[in-house]
PDB file with one MODEL, atoms N, CA, C and O in Angstrom:
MODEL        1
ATOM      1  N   UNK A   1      29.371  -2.618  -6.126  1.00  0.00           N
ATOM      2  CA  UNK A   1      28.432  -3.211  -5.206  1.00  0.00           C
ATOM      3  C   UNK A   1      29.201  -4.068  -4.207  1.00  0.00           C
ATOM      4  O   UNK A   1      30.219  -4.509  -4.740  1.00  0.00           O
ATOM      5  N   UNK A   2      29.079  -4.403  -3.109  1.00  0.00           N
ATOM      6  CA  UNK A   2      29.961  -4.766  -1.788  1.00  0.00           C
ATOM      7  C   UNK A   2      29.243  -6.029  -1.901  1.00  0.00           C
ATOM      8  O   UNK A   2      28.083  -6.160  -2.290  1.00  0.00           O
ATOM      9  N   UNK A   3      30.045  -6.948  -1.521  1.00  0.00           N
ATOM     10  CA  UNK A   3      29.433  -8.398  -1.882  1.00  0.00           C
ATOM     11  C   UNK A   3      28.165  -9.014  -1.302  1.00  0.00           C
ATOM     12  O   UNK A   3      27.326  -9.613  -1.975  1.00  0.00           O
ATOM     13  N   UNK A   4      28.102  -8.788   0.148  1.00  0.00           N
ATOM     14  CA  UNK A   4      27.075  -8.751   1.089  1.00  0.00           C
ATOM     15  C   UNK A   4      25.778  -8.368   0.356  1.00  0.00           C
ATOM     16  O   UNK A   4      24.735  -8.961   0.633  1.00  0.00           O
ATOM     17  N   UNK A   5      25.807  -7.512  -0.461  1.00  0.00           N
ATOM     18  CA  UNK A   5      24.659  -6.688  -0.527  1.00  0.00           C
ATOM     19  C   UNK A   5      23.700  -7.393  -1.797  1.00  0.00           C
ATOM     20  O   UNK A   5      23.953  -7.690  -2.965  1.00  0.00           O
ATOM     21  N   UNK A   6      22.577  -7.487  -1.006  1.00  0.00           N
ATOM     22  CA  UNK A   6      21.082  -8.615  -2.347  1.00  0.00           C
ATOM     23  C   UNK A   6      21.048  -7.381  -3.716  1.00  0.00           C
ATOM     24  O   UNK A   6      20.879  -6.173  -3.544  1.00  0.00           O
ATOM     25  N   UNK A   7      21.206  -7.905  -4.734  1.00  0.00           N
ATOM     26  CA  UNK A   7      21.018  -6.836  -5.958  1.00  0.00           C
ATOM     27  C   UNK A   7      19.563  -6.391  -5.881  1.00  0.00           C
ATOM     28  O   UNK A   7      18.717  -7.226  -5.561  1.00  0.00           O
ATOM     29  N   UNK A   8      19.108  -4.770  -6.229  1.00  0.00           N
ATOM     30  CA  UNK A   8      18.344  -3.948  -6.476  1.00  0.00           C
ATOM     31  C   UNK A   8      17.174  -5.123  -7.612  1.00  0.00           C
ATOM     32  O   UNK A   8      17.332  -5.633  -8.721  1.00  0.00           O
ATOM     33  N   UNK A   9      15.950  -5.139  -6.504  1.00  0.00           N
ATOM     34  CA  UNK A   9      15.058  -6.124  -7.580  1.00  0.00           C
ATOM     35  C   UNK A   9      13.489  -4.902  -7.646  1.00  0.00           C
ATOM     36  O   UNK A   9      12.997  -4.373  -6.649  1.00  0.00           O
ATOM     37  N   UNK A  10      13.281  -4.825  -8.256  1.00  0.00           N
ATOM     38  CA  UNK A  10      12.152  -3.642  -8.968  1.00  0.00           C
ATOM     39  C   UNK A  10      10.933  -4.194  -8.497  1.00  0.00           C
ATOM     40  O   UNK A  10      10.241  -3.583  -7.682  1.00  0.00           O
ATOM     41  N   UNK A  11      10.658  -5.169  -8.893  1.00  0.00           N
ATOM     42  CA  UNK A  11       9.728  -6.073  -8.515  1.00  0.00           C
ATOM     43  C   UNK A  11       8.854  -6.237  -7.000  1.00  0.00           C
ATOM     44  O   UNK A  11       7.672  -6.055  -6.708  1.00  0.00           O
ATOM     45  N   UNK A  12       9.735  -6.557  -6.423  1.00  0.00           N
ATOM     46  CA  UNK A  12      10.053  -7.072  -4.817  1.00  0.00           C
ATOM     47  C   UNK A  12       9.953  -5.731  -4.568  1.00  0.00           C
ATOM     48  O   UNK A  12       8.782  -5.610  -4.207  1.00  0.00           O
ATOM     49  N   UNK A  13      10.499  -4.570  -4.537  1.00  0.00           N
ATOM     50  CA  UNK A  13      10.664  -3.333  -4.157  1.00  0.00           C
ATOM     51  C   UNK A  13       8.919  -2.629  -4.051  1.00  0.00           C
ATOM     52  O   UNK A  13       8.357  -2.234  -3.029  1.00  0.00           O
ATOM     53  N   UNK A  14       8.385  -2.655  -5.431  1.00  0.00           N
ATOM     54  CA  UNK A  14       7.441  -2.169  -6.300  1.00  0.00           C
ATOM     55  C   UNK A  14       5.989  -2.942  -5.436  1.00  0.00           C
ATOM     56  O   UNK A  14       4.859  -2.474  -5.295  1.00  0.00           O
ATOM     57  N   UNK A  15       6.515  -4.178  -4.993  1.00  0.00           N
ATOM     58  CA  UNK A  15       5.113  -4.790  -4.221  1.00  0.00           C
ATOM     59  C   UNK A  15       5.214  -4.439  -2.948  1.00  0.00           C
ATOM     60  O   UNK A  15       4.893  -5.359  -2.196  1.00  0.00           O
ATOM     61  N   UNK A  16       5.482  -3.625  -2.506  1.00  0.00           N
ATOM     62  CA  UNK A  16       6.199  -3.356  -1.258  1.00  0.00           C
ATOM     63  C   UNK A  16       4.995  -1.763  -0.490  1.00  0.00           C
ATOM     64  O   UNK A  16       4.648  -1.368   0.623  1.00  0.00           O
ATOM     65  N   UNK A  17       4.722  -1.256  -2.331  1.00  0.00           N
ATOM     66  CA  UNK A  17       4.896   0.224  -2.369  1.00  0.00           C
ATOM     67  C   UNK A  17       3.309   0.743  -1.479  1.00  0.00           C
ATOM     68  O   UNK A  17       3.143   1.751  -0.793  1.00  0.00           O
ATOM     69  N   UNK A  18       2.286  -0.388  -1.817  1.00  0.00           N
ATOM     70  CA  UNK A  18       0.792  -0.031  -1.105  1.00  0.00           C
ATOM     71  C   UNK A  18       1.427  -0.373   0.533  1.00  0.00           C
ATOM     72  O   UNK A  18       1.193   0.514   1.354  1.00  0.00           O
ATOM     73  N   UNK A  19       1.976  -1.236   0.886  1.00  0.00           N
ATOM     74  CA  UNK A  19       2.383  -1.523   2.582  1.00  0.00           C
ATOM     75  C   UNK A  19       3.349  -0.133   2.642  1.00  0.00           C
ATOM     76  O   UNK A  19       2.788   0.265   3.663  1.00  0.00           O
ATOM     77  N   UNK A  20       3.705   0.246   2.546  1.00  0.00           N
ATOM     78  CA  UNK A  20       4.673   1.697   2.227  1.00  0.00           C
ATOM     79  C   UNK A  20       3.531   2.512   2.871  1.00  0.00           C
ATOM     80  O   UNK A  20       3.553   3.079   3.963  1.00  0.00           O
ATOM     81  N   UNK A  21       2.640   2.459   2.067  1.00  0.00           N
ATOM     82  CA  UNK A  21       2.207   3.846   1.998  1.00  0.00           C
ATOM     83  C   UNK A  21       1.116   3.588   3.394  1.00  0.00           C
ATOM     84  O   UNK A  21       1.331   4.029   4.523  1.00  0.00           O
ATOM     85  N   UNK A  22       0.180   2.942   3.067  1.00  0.00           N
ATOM     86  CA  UNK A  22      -0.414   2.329   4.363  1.00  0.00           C
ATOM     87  C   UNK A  22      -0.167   2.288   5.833  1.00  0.00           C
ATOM     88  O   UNK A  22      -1.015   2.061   6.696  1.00  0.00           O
ATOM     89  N   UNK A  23       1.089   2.534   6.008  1.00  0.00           N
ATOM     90  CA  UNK A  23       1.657   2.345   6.918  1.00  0.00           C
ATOM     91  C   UNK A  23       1.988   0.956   7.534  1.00  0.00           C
ATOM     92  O   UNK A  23       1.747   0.864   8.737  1.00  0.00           O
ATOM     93  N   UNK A  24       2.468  -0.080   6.949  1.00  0.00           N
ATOM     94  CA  UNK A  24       1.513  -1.576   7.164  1.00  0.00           C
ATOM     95  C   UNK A  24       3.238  -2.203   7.311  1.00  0.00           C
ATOM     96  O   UNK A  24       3.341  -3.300   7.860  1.00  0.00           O
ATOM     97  N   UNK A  25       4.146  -1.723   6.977  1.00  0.00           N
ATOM     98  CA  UNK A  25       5.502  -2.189   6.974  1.00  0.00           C
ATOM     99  C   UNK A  25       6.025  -1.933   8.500  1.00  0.00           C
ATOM    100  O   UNK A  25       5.558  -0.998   9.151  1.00  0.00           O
ATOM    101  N   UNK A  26       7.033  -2.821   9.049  1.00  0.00           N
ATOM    102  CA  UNK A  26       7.871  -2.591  10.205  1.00  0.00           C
ATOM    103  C   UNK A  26       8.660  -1.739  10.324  1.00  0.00           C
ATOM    104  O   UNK A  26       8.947  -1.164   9.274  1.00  0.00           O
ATOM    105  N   UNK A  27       9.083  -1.453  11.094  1.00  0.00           N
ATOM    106  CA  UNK A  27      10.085  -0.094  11.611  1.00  0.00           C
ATOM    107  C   UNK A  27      11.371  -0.907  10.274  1.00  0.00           C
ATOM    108  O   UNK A  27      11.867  -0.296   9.327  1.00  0.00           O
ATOM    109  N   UNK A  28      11.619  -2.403  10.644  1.00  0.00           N
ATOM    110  CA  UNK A  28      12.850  -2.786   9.575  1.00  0.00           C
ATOM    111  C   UNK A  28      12.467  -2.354   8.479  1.00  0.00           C
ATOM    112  O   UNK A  28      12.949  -1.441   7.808  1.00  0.00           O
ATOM    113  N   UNK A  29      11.324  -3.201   8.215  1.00  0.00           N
ATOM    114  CA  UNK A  29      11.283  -3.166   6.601  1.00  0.00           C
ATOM    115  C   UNK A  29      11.051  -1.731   6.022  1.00  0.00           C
ATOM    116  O   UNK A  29      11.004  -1.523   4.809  1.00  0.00           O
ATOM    117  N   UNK A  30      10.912  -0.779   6.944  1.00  0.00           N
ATOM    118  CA  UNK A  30      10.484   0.456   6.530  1.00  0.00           C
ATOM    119  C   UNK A  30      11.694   1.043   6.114  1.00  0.00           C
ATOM    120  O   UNK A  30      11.762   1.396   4.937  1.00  0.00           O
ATOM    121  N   UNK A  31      12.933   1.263   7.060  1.00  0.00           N
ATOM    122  CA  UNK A  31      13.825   1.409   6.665  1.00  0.00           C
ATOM    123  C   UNK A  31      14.769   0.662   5.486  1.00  0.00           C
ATOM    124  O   UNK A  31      15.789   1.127   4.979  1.00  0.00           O
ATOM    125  N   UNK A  32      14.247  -0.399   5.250  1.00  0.00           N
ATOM    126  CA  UNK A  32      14.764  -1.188   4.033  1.00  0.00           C
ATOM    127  C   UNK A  32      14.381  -1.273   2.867  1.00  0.00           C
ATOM    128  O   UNK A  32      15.004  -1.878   1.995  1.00  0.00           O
ATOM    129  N   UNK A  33      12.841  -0.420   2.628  1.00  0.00           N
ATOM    130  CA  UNK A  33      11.918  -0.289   1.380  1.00  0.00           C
ATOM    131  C   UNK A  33      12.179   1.376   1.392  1.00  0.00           C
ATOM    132  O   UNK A  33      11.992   1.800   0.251  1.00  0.00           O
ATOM    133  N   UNK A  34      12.510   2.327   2.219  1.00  0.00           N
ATOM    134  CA  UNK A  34      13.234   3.621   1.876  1.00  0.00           C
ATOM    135  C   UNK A  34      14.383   3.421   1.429  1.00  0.00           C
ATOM    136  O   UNK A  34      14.451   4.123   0.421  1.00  0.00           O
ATOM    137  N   UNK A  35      15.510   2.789   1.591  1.00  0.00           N
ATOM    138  CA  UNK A  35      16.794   2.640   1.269  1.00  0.00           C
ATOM    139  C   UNK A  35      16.921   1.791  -0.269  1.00  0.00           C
ATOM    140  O   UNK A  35      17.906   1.791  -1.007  1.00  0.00           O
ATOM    141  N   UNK A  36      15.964   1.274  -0.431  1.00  0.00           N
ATOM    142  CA  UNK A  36      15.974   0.296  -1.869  1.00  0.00           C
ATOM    143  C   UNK A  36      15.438   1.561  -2.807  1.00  0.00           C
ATOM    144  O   UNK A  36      16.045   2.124  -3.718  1.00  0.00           O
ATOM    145  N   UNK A  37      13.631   1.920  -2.110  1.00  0.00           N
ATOM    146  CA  UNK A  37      13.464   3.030  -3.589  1.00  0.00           C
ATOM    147  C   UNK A  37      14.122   3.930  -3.931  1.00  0.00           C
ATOM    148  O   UNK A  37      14.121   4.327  -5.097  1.00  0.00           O
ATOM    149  N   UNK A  38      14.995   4.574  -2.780  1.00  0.00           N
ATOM    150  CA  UNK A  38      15.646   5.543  -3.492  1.00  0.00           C
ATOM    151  C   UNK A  38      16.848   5.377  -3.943  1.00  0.00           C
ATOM    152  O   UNK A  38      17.598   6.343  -4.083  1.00  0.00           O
ATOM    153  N   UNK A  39      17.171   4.287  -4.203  1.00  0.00           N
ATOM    154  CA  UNK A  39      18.821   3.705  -5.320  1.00  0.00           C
ATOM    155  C   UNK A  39      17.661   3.067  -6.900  1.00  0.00           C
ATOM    156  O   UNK A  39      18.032   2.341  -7.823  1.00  0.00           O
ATOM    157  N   UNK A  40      16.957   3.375  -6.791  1.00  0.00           N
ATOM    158  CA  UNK A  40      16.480   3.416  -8.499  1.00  0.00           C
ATOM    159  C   UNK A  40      15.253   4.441  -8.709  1.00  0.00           C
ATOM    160  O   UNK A  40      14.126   4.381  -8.218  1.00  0.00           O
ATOM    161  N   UNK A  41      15.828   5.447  -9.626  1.00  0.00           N
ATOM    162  CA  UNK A  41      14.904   6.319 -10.322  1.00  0.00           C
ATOM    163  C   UNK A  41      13.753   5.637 -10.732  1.00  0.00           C
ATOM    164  O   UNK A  41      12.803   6.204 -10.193  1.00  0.00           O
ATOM    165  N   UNK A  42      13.437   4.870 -11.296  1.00  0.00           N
ATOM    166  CA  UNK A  42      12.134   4.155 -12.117  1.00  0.00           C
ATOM    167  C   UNK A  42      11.391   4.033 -10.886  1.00  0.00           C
ATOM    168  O   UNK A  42      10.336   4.657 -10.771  1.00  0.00           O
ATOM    169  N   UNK A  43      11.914   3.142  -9.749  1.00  0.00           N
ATOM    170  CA  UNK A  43      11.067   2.790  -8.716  1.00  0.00           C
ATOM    171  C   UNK A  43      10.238   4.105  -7.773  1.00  0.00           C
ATOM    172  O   UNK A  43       9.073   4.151  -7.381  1.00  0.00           O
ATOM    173  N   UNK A  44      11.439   5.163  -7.604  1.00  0.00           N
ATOM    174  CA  UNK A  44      11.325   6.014  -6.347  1.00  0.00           C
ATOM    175  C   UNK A  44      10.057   6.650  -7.429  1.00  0.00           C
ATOM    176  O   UNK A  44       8.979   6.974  -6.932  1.00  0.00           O
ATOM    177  N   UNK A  45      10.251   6.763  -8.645  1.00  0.00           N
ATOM    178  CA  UNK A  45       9.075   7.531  -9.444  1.00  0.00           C
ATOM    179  C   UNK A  45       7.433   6.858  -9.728  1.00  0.00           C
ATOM    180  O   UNK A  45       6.358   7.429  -9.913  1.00  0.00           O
ATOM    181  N   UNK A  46       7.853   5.206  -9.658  1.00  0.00           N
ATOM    182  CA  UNK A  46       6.478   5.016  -9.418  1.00  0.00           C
ATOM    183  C   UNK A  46       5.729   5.104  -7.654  1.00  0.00           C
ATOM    184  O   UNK A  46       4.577   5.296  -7.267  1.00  0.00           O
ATOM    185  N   UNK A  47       6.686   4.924  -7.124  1.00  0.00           N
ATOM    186  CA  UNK A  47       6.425   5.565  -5.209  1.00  0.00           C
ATOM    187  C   UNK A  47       5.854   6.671  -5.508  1.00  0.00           C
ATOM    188  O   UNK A  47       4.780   6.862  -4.939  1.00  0.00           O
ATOM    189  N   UNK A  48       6.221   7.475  -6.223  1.00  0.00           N
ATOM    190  CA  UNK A  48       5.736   9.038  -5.680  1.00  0.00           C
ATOM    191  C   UNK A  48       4.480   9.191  -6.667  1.00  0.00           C
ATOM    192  O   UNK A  48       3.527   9.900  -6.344  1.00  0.00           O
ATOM    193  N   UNK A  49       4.517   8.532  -7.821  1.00  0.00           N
ATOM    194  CA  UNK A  49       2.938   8.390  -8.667  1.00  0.00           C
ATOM    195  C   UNK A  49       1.762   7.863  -7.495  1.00  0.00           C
ATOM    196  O   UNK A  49       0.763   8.563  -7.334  1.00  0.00           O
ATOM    197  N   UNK A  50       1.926   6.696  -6.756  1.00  0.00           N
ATOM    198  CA  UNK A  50       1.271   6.168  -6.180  1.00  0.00           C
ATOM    199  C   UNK A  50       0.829   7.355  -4.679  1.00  0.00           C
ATOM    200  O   UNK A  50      -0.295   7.558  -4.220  1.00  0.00           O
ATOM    201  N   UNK A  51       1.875   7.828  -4.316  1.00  0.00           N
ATOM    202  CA  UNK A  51       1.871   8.644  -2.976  1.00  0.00           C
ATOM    203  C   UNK A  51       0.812   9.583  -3.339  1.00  0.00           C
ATOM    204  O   UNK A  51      -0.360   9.574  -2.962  1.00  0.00           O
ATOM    205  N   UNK A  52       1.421  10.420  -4.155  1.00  0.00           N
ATOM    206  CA  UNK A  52       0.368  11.643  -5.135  1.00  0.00           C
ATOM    207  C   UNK A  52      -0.816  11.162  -5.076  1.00  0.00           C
ATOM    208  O   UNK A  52      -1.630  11.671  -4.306  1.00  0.00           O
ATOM    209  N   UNK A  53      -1.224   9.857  -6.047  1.00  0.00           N
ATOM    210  CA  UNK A  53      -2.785   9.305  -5.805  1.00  0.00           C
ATOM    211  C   UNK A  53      -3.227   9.424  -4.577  1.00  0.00           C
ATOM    212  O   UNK A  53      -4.175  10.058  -4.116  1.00  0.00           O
ATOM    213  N   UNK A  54      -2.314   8.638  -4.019  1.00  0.00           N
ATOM    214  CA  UNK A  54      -3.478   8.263  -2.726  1.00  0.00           C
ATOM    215  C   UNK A  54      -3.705   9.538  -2.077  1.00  0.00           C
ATOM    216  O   UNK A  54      -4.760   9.682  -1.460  1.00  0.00           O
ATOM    217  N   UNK A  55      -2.961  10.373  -2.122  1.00  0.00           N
ATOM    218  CA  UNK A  55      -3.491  11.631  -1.590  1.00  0.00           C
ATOM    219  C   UNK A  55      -4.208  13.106  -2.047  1.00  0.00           C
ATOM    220  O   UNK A  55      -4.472  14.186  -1.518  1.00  0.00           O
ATOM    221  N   UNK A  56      -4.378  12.320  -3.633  1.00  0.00           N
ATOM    222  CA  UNK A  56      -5.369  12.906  -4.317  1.00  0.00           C
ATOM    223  C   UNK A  56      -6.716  12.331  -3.685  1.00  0.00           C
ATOM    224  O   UNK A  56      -7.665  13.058  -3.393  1.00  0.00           O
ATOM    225  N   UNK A  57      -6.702  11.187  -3.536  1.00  0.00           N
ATOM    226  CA  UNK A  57      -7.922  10.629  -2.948  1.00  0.00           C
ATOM    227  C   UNK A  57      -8.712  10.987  -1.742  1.00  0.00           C
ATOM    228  O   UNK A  57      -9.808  11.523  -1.582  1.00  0.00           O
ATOM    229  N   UNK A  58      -7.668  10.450  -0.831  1.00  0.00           N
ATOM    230  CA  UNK A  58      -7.486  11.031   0.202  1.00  0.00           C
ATOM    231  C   UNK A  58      -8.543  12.214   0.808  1.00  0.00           C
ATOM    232  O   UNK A  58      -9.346  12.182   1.740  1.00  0.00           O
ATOM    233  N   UNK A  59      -8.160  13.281  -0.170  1.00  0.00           N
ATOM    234  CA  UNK A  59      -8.755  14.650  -0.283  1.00  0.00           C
ATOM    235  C   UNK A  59     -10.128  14.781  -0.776  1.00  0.00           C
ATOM    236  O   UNK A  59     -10.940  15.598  -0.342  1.00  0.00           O
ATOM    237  N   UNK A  60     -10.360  13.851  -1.792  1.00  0.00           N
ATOM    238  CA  UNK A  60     -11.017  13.724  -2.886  1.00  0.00           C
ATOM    239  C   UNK A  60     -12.319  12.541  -2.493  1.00  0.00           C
ATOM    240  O   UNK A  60     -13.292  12.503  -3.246  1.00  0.00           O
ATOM    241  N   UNK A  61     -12.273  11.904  -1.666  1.00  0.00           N
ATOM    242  CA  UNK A  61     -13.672  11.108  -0.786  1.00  0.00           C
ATOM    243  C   UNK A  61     -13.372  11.420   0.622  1.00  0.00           C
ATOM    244  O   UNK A  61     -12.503  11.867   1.370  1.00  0.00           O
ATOM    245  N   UNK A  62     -14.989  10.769   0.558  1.00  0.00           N
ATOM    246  CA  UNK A  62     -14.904  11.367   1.974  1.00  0.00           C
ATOM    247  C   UNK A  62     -16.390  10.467   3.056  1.00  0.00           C
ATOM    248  O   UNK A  62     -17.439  10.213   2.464  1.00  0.00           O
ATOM    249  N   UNK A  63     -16.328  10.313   3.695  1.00  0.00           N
ATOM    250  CA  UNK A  63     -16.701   9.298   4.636  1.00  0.00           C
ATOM    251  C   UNK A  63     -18.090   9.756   4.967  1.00  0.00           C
ATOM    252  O   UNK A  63     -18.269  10.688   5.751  1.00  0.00           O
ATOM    253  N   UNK A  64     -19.174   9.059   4.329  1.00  0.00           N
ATOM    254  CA  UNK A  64     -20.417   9.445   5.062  1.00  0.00           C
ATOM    255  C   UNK A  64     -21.039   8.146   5.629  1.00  0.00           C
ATOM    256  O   UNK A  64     -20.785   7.048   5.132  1.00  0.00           O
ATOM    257  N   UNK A  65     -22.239   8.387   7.171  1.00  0.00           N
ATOM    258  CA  UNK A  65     -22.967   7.348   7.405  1.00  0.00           C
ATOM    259  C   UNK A  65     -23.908   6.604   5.924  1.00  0.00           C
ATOM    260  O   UNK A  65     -24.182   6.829   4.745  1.00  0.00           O
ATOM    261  N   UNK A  66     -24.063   5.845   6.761  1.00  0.00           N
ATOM    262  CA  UNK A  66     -25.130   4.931   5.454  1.00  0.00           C
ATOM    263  C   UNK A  66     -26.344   4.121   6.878  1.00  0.00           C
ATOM    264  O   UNK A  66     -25.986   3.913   8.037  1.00  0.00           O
ATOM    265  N   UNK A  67     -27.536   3.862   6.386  1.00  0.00           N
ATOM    266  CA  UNK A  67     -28.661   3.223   7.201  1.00  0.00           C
ATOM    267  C   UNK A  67     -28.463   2.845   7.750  1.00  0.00           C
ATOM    268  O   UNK A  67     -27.419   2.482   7.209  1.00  0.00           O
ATOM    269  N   UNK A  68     -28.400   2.092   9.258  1.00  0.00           N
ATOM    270  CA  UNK A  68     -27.705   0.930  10.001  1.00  0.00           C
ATOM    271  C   UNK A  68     -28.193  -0.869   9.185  1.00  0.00           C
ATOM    272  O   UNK A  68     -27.522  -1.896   9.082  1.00  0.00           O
ATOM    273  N   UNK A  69     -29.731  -0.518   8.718  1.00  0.00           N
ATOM    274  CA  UNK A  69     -29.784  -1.733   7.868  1.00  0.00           C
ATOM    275  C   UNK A  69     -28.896  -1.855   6.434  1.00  0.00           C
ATOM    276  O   UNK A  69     -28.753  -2.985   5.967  1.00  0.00           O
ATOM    277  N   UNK A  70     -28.368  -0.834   5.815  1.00  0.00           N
ATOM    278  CA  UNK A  70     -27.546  -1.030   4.740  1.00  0.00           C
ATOM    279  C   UNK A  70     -26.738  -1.741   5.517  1.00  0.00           C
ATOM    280  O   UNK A  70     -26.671  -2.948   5.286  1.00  0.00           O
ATOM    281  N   UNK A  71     -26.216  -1.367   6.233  1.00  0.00           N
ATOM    282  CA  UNK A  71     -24.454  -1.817   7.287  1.00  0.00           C
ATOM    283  C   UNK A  71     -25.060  -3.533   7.327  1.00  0.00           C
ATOM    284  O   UNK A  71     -24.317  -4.481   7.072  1.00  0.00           O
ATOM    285  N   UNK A  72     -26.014  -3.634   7.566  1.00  0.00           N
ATOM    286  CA  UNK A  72     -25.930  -5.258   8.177  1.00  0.00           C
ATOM    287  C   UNK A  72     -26.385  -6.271   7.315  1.00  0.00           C
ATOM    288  O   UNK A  72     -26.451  -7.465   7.611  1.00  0.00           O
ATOM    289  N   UNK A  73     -26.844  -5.526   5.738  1.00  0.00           N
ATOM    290  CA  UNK A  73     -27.451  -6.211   5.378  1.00  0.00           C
ATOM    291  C   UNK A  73     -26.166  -6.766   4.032  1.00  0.00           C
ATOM    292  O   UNK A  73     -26.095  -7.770   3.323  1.00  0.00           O
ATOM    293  N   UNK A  74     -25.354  -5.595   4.172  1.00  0.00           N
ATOM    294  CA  UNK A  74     -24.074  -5.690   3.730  1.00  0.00           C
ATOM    295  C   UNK A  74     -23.154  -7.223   4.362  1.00  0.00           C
ATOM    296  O   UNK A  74     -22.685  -8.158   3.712  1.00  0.00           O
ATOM    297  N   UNK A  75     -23.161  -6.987   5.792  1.00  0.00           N
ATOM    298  CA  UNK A  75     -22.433  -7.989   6.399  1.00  0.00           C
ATOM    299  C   UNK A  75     -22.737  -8.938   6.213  1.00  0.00           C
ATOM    300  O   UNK A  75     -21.882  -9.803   6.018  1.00  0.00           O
ATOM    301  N   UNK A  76     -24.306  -9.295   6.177  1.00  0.00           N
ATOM    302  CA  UNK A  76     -24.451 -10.683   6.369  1.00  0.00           C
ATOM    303  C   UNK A  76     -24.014 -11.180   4.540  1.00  0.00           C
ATOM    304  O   UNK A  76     -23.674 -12.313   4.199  1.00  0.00           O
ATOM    305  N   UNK A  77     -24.150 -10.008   3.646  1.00  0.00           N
ATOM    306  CA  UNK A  77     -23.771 -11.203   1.800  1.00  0.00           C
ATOM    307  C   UNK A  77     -22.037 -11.000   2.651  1.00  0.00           C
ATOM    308  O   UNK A  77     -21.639 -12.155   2.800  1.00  0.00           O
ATOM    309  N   UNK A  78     -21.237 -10.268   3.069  1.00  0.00           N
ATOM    310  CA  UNK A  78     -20.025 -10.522   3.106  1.00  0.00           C
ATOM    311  C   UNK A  78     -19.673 -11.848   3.889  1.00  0.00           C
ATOM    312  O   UNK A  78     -18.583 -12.323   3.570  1.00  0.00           O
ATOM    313  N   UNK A  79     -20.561 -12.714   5.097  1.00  0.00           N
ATOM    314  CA  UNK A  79     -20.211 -13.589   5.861  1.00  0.00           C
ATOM    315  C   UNK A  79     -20.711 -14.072   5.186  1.00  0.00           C
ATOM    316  O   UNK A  79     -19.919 -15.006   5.062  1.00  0.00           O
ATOM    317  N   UNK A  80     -21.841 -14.393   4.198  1.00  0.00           N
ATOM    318  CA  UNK A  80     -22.266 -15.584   3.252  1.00  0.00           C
ATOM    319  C   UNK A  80     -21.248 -15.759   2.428  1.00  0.00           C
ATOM    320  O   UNK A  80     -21.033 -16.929   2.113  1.00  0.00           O
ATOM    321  N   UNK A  81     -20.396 -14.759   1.881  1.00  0.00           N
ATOM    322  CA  UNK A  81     -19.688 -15.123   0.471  1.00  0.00           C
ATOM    323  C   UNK A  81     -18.356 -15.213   1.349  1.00  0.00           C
ATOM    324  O   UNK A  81     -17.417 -14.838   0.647  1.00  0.00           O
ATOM    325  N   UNK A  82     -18.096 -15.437   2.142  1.00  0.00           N
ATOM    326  CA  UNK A  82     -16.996 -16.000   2.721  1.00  0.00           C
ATOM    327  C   UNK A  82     -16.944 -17.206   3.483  1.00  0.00           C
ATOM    328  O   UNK A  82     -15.891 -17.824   3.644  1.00  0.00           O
ATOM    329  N   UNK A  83     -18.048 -17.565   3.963  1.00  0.00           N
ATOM    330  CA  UNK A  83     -18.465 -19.208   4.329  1.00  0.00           C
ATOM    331  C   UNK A  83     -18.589 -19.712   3.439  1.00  0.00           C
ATOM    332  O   UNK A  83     -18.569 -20.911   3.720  1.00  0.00           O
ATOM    333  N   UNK A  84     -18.794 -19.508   1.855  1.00  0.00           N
ATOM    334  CA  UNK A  84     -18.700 -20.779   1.311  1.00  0.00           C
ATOM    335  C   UNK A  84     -17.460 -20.873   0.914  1.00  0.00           C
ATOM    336  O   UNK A  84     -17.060 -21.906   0.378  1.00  0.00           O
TER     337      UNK A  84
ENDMDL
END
């Protein structure tokens, strides 16, 4: 290991993996959460468990309208239970 270099943390890597997939990481960190999972087997294998899901899902729901009063009647318990 070259001295410079932060040791391989599983952890840190592993919380990384939903912004991964999401698309939610920076051009850096993107390139820096590809370059970490794939220097550990354990990790790159729970990446690709998670990838698989989500695109079991993905496939697997699927987006329908709902009432316009469901929609608002929704919003207003979500702005109540977030004002208090």
């Amino acid at each position: 290991m070259e001295k410079n270099m932060i040791p391989h943390n599983c952890d840190k890597i592993l919380s990384k993996v939903f912004l991964a997939l999401d698309g939610e990481l920076t051009s850096e960190e993107e390139i820096f959460f590809l370059k970490e999972i794939n220097q550990c087997e354990g990790c790159l294998e729970k990446y690709k468990i998670e990838k698989s899901f989500k695109e079991f899902l993905s496939m697997k729901v699927r987006k329908e309208c709902c009432f316009e009063t469901l929609a608002q009647n929704i919003r207003v318990k979500l702005h109540r239970n977030t004002s208090n």
